[in-house]
VOMIMAR-355473 format. One record per residue (C-alpha): residue in three letters; residue number from 0; chain; x, y, z. Coordinates in Angstrom, 3 decimals. Example, Ala and Ser with C-alpha at 12.3 -4.5 7.8 and 13.67 -1.06 7.14 Angstrom:
<bamars>
[bamar 'ala' 0 'A' [12.300 -4.500 7.800]]
[bamar 'ser' 1 'A' [13.670 -1.060 7.140]]
</bamars>
This chain:
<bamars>
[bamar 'unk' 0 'A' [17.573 9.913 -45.210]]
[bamar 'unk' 1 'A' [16.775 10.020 -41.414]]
[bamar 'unk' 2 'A' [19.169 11.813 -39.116]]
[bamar 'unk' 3 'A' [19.196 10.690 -35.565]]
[bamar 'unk' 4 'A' [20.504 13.084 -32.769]]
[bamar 'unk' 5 'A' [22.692 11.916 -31.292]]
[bamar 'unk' 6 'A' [22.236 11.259 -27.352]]
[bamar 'unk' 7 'A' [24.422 13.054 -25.190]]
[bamar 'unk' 8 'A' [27.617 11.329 -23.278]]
[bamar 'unk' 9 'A' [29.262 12.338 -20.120]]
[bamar 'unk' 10 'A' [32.251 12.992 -21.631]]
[bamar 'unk' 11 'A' [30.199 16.141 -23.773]]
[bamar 'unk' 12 'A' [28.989 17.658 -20.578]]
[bamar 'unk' 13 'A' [32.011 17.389 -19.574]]
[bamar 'unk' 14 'A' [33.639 19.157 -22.328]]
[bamar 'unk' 15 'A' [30.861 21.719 -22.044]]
[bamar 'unk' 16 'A' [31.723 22.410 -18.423]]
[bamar 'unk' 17 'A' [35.354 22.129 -18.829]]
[bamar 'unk' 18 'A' [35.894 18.967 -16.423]]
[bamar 'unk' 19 'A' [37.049 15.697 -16.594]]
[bamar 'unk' 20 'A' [34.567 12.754 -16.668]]
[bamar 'unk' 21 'A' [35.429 12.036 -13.457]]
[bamar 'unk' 22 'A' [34.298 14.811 -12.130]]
[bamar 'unk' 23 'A' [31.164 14.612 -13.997]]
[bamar 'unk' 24 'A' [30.518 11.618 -12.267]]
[bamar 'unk' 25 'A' [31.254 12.631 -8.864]]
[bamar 'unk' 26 'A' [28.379 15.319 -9.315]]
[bamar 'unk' 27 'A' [25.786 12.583 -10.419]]
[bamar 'unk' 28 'A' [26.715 10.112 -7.468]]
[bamar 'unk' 29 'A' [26.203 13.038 -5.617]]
[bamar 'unk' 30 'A' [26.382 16.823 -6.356]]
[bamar 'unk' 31 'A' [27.804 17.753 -2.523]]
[bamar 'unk' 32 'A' [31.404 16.210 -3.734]]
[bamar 'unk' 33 'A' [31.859 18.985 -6.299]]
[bamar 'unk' 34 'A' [31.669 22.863 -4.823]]
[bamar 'unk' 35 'A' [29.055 24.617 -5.267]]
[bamar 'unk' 36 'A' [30.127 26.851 -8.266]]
[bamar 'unk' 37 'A' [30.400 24.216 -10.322]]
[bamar 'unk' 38 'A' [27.232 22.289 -9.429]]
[bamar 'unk' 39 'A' [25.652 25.220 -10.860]]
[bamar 'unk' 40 'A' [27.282 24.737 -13.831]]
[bamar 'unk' 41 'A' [27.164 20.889 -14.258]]
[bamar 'unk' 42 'A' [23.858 20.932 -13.284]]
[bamar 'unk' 43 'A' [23.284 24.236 -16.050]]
[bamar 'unk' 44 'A' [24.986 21.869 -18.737]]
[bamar 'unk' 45 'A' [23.223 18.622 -17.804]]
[bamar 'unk' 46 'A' [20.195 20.474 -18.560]]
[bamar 'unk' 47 'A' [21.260 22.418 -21.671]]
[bamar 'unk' 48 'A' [22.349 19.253 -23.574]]
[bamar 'unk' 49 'A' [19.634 16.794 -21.932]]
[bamar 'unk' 50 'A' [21.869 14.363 -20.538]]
[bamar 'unk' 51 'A' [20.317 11.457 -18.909]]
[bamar 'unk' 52 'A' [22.930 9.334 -16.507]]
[bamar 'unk' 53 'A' [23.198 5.685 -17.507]]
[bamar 'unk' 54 'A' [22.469 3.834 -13.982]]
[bamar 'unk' 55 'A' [23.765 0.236 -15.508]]
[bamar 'unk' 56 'A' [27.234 0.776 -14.222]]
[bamar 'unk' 57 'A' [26.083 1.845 -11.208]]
[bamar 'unk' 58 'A' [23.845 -1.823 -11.014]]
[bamar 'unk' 59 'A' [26.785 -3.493 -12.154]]
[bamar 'unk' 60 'A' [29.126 -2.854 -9.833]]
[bamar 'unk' 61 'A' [26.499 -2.809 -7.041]]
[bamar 'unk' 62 'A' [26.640 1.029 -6.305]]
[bamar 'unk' 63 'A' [24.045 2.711 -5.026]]
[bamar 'unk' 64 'A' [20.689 2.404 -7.569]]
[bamar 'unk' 65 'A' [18.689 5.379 -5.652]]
[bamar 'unk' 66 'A' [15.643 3.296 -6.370]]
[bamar 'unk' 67 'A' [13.493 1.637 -3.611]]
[bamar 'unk' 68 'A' [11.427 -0.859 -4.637]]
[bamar 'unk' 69 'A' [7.804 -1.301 -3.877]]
[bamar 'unk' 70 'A' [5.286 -4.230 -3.977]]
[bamar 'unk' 71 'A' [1.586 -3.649 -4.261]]
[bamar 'unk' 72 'A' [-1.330 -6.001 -4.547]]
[bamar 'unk' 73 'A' [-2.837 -4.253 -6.812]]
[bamar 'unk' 74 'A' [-2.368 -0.822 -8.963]]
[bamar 'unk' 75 'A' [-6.316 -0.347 -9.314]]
[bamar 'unk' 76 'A' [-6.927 -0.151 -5.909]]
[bamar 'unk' 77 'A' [-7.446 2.910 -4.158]]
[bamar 'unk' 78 'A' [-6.209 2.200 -0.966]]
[bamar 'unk' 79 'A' [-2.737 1.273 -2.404]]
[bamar 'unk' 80 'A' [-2.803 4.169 -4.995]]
[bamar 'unk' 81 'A' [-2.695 6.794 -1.606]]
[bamar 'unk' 82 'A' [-0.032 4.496 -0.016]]
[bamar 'unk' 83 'A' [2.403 5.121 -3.215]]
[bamar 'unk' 84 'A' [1.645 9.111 -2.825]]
[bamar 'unk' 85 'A' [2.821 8.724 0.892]]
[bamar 'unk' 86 'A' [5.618 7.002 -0.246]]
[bamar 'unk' 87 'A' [6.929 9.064 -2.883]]
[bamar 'unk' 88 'A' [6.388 12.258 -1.084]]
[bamar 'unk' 89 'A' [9.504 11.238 1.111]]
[bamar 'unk' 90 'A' [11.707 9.440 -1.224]]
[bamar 'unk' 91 'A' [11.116 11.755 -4.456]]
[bamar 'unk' 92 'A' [12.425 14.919 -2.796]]
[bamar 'unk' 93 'A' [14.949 12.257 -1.307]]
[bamar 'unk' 94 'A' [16.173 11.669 -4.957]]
[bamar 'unk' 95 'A' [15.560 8.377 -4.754]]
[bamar 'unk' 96 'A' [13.079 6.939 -7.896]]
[bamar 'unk' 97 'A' [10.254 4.055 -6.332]]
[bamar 'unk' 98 'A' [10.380 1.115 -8.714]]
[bamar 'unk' 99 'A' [6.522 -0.558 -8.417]]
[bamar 'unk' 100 'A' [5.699 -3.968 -8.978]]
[bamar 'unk' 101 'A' [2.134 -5.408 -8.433]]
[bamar 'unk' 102 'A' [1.744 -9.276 -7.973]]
[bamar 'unk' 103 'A' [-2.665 -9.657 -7.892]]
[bamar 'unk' 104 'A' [-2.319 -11.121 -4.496]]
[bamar 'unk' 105 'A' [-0.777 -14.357 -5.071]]
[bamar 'unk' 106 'A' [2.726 -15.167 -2.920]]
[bamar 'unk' 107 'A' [3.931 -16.927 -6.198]]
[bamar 'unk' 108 'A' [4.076 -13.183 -8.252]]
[bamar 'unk' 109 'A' [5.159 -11.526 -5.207]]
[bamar 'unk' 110 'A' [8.365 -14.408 -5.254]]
[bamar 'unk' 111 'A' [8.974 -13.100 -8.760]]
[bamar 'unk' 112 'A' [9.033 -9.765 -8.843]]
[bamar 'unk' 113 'A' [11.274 -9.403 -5.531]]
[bamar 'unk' 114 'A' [13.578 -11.218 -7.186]]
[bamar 'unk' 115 'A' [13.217 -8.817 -10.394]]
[bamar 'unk' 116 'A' [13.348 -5.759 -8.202]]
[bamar 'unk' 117 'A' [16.915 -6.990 -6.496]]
[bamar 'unk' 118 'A' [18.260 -7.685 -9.670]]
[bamar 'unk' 119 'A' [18.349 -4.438 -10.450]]
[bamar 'unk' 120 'A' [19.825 -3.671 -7.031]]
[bamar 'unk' 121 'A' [17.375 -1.228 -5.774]]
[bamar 'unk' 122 'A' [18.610 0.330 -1.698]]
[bamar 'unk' 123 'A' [15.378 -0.943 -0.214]]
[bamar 'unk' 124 'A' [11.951 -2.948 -0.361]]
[bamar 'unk' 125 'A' [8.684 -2.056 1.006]]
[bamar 'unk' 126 'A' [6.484 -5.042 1.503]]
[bamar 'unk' 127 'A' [2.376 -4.866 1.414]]
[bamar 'unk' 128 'A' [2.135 -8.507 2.734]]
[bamar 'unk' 129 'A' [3.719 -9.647 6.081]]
[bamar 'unk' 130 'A' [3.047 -13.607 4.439]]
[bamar 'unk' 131 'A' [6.016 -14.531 2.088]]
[bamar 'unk' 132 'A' [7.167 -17.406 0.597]]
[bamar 'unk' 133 'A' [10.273 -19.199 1.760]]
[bamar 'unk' 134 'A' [12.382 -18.365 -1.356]]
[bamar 'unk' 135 'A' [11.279 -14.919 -1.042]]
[bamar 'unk' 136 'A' [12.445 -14.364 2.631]]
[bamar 'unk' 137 'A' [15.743 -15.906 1.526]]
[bamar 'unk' 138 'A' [16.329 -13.622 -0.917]]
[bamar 'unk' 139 'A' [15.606 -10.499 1.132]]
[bamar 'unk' 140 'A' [18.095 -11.616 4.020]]
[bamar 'unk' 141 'A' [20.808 -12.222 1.865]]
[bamar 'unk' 142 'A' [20.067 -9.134 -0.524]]
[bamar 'unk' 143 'A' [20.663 -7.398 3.087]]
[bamar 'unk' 144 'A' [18.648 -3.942 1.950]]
[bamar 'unk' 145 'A' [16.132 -2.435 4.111]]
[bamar 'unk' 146 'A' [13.236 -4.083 4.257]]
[bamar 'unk' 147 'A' [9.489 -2.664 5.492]]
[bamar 'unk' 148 'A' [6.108 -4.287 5.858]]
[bamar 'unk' 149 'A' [3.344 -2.458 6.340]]
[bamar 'unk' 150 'A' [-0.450 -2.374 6.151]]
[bamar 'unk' 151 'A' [-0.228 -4.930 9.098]]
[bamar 'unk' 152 'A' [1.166 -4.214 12.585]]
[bamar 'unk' 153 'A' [0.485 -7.741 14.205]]
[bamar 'unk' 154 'A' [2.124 -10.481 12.672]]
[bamar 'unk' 155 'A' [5.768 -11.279 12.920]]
[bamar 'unk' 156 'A' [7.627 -8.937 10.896]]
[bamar 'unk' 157 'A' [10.668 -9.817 8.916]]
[bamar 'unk' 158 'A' [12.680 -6.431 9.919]]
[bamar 'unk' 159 'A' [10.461 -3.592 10.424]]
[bamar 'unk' 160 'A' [6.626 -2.946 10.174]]
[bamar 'unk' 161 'A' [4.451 -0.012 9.562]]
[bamar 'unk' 162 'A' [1.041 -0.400 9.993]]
[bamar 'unk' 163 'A' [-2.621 -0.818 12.220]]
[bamar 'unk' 164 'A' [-4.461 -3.301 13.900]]
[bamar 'unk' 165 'A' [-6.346 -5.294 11.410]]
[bamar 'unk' 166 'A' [-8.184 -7.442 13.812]]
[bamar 'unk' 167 'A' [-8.473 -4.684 16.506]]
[bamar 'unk' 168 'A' [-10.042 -2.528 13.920]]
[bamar 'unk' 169 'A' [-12.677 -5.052 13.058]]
[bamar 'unk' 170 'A' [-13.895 -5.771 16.452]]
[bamar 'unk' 171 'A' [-14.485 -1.925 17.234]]
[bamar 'unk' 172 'A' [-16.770 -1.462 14.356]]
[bamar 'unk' 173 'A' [-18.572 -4.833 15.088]]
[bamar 'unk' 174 'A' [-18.407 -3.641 18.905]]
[bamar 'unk' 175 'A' [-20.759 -0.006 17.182]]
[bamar 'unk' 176 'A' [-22.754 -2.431 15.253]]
[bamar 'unk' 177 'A' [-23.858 -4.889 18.019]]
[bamar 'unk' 178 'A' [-24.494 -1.719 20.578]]
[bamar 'unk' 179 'A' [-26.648 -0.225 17.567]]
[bamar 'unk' 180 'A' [-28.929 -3.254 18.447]]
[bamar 'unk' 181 'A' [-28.230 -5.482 15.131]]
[bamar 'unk' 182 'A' [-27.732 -9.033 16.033]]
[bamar 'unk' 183 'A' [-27.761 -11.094 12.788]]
[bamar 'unk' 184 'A' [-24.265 -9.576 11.044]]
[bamar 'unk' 185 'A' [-23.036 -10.403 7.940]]
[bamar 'unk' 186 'A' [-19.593 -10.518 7.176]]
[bamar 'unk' 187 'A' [-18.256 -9.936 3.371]]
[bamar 'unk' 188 'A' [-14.812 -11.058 2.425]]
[bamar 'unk' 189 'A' [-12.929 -11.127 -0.793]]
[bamar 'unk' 190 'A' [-9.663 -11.951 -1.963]]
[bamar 'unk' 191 'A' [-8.858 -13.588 1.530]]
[bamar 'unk' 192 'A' [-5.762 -11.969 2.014]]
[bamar 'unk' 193 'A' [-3.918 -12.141 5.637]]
[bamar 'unk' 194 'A' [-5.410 -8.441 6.513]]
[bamar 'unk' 195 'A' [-9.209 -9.905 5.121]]
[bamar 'unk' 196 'A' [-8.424 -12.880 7.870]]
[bamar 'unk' 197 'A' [-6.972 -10.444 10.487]]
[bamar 'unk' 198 'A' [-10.558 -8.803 9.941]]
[bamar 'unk' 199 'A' [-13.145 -11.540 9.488]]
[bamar 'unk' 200 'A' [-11.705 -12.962 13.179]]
[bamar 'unk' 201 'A' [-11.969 -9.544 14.918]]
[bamar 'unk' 202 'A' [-15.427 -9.723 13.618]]
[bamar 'unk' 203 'A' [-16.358 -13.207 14.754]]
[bamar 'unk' 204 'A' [-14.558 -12.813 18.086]]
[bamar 'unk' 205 'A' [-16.666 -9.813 18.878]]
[bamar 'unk' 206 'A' [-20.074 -11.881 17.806]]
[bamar 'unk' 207 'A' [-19.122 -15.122 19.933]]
[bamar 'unk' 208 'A' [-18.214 -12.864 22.806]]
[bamar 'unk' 209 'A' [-21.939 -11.450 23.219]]
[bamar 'unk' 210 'A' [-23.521 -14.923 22.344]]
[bamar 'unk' 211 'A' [-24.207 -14.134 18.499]]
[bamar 'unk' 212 'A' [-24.183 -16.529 15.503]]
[bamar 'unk' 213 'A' [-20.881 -15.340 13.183]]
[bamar 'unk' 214 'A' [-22.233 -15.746 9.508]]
[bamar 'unk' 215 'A' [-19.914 -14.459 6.395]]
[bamar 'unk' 216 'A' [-19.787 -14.738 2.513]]
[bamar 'unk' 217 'A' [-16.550 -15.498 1.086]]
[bamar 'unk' 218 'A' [-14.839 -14.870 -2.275]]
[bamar 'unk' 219 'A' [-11.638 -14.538 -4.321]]
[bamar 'unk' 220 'A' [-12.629 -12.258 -6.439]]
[bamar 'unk' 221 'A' [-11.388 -9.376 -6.460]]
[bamar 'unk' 222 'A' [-13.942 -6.090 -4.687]]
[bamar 'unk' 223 'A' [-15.933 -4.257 -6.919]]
[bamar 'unk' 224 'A' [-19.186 -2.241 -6.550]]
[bamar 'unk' 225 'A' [-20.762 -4.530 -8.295]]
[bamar 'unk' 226 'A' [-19.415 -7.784 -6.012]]
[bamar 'unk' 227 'A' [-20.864 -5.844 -3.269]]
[bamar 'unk' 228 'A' [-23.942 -5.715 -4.774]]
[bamar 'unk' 229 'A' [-24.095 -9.431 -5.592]]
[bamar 'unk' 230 'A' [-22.999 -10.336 -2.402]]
[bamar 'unk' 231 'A' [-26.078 -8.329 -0.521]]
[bamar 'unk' 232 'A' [-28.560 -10.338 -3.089]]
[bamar 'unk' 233 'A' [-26.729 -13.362 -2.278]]
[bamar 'unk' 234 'A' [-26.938 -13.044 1.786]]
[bamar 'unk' 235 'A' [-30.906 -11.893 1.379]]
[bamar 'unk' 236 'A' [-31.365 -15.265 -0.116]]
[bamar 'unk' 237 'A' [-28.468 -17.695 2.707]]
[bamar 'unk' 238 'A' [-29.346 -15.614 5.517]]
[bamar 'unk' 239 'A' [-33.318 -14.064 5.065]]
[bamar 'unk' 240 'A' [-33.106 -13.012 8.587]]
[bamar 'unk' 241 'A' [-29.676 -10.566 8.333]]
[bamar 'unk' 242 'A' [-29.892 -7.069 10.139]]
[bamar 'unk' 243 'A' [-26.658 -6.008 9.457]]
[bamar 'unk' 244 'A' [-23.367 -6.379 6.902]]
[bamar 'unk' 245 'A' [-19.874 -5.597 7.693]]
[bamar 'unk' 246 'A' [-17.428 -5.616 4.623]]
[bamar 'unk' 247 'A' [-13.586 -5.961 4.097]]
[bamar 'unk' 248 'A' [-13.370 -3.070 2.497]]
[bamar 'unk' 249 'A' [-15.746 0.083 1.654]]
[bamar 'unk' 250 'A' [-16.114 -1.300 -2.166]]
[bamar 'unk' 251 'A' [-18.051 -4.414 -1.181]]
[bamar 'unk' 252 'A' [-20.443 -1.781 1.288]]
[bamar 'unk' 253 'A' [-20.829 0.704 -1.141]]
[bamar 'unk' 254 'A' [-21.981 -1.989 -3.532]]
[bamar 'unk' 255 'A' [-24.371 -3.613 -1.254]]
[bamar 'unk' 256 'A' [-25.956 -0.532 -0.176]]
[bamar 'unk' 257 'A' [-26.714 0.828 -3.642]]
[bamar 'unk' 258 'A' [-28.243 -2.701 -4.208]]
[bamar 'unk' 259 'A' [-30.363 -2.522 -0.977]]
[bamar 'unk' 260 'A' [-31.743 0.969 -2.345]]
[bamar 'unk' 261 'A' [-32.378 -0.348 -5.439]]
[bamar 'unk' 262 'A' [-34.600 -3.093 -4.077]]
[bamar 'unk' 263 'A' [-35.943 -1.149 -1.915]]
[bamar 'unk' 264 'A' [-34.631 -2.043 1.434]]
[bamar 'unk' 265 'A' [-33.580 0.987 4.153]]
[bamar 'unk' 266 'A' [-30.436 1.807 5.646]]
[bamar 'unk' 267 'A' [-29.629 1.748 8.316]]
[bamar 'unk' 268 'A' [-33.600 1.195 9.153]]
[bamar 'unk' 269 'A' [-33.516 -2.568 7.778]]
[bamar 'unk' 270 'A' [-29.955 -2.962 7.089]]
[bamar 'unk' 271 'A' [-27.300 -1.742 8.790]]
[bamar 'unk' 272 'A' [-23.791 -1.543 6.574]]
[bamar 'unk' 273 'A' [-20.254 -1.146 7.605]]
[bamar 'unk' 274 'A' [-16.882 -0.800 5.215]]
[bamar 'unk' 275 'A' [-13.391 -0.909 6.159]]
[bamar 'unk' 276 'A' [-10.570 1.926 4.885]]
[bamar 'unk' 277 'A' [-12.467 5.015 4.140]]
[bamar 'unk' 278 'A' [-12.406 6.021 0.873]]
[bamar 'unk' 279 'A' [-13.665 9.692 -0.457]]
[bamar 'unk' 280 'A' [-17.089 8.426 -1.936]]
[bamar 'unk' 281 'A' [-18.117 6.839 1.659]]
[bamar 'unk' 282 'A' [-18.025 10.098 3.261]]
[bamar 'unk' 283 'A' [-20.115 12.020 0.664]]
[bamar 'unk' 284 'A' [-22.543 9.389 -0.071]]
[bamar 'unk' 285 'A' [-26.006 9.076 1.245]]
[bamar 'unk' 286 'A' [-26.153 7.529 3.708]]
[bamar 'unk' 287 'A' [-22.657 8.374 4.526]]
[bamar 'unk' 288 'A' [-20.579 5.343 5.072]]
[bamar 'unk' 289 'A' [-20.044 3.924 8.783]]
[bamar 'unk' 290 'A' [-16.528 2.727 8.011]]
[bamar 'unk' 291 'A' [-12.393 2.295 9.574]]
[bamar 'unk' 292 'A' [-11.360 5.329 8.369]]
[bamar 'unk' 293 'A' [-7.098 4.153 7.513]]
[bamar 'unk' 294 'A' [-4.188 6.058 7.103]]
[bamar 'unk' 295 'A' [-3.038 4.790 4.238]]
[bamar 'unk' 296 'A' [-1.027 7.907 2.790]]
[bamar 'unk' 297 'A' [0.388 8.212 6.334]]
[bamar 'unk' 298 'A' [1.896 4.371 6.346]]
[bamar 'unk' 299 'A' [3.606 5.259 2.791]]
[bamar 'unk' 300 'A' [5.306 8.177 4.031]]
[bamar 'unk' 301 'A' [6.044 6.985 7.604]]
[bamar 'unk' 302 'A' [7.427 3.614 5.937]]
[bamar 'unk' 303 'A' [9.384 5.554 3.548]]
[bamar 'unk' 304 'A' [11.108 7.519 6.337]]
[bamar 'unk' 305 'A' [12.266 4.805 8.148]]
[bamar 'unk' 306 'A' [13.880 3.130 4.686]]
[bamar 'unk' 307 'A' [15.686 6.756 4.548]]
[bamar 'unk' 308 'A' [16.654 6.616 7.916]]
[bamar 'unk' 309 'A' [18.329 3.095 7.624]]
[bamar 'unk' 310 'A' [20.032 3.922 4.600]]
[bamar 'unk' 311 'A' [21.745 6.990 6.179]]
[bamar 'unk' 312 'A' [22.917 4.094 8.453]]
[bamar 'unk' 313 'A' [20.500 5.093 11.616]]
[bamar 'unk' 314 'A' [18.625 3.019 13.337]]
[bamar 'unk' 315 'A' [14.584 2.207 13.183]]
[bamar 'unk' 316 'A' [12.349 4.037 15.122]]
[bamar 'unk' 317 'A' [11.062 0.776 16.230]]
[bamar 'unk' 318 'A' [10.955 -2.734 14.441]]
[bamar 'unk' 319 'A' [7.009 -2.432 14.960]]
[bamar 'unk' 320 'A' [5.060 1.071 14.343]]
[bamar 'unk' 321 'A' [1.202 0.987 14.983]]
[bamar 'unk' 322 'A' [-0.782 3.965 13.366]]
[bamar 'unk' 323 'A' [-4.180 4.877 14.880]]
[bamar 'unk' 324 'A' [-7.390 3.985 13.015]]
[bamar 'unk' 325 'A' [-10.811 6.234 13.480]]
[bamar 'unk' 326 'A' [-14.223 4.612 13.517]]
[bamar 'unk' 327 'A' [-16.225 6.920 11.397]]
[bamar 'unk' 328 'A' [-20.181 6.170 12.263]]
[bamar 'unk' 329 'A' [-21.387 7.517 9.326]]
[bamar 'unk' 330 'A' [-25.389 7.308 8.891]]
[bamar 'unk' 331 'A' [-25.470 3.371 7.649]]
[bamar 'unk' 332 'A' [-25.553 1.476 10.998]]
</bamars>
């Protein structure tokens, strides 16, 4: 015969402690109603006997959930895997549990799983897209929790935004590039997100602006190494006469310039190459990267301080906060 323990109630630590319930549950909603003697000893019991708080009642009758909610493109992805550190380096020592969903891009999933995370009446939302759908924007207003965009500090927010300059960005590398003397630029896009778009017209508006032909190579799927590299064999094939190749992100120019040295071709000497966030490997790499070096950490944790600081009922900093990029040079252009 199997024995199951059995899993401890409220009403045992409270017969350990020598409370009511009631008082038990003042402690959990939160410890500074109780003195300070016996949150030592609630706490001392709560960890003796394991106890794990049942949140459900605290959904149901629309308490607070101490959970913020957080949507991501993608859980793969480097760039979003720093922003979650930033994030929970705020709200973790907070108390407050981040509840992640990730919706591949597509406005659709996103819909979905903001609708999941507010059924389960989480305080707040932070937003990696500033484009929603309709339905989705409904929601949020009448959900009326704190809601933060960031990654994107230009378009329209819905209530607060924590971000950088996409397009800015993008011209001040291409800016480097052109002054570097390369005059047939490639641009490499995938996924053709809003931030992608953001990018790819900084880039063009920079080339049109000194009389140069903008030329790109488009995609959905999702960056890789390896897309990088098929998008360099591709544009040696559509555009023979390219100098130079500015990517959406540093996957696609880390890609393409392992390619280029396996066929041969120098960088920067015949090819110049240009990425876009930063990662670790583009600053160790040889040649080191030329890339937007992003604060990507930074926008999790200054995002996640301004949820905090509207849920203790303060206002936001400012409905739009712009982080600073740096254009890292590298040894590739």
């Amino acid at each position: 015969m199997t024995i199951k323990n059995k899993r401890p109630t409220l009403q045992d630590v409270a017969n350990l402690v020598g409370v009511t319930k009631m008082t038990i549950s003042r402690y959990l909603r939160d410890p500074g109603q109780v003195s300070a003697a016996l949150q030592s000893k609630i706490a001392a019991a709560v960890e003796e006997l394991g106890y794990i708080p049942n949140r459900a009642p605290d959904i149901l009758s629309n308490a607070k959930s101490y959970a913020i909610g957080v949507l991501v493109p993608s859980l793969t992805n480097q760039v979003f895997a720093e922003v979650i550190r930033g994030i929970e380096k705020v709200t973790g020592p907070a108390g407050y549990q981040t509840m992640l969903a990730h919706y591949g891009y597509s406005a659709e999933v996103e819909e979905k799983n903001i609708a999941s995370l507010l059924s389960y009446n989480v305080d707040a939302i932070i937003l990696s897209e500033s484009v929603h759908t309709e339905r989705a924007r409904k929601m949020l207003n009448t959900a009326g929790v704190p809601v933060v965009e960031i990654m994107d500090s230009v378009s329209p927010a819905i209530a607060q935004a924590v971000g950088f300059d996409n397009q800015a960005a993008a011209e001040a590398m291409t800016e480097q590039m052109i002054a570097r003397g390369r005059r047939h630029i490639v641009y490499f896009a995938a996924r053709m997100d809003a931030r992608t778009h953001l990018r790819f017209t900084g880039y063009q508006q920079v080339m049109r602006k000194h009389g140069l032909e903008p030329r790109s190579i488009q995609t959905e799927e999702a960056s890789s190494f390896s897309l990088g590299a098929g998008l360099l064999r591709q544009s040696l094939t559509q555009y023979p006469d390219a100098d130079g190749i500015f990517c959406t992100n540093d996957d696609l120019a880390i890609g393409a310039i392992y390619e280029c040295q396996r066929l041969g071709i120098q960088v920067p000497e015949q090819m110049a190459v240009a990425g876009f966030h930063g990662h670790d490997i583009s600053q160790v790499m040889v040649p080191r990267l030329a890339t937007v070096i992003t604060p990507r950490e930074r926008i999790g944790y200054v995002a996640a301080e301004q949820i905090l600081q509207r849920l203790r009922g303060e206002p936001a900093t400012e409905k739009v906060i712009t982080l600073d990029v740096k254009i890292e040079l590298g040894e590739s252009i």
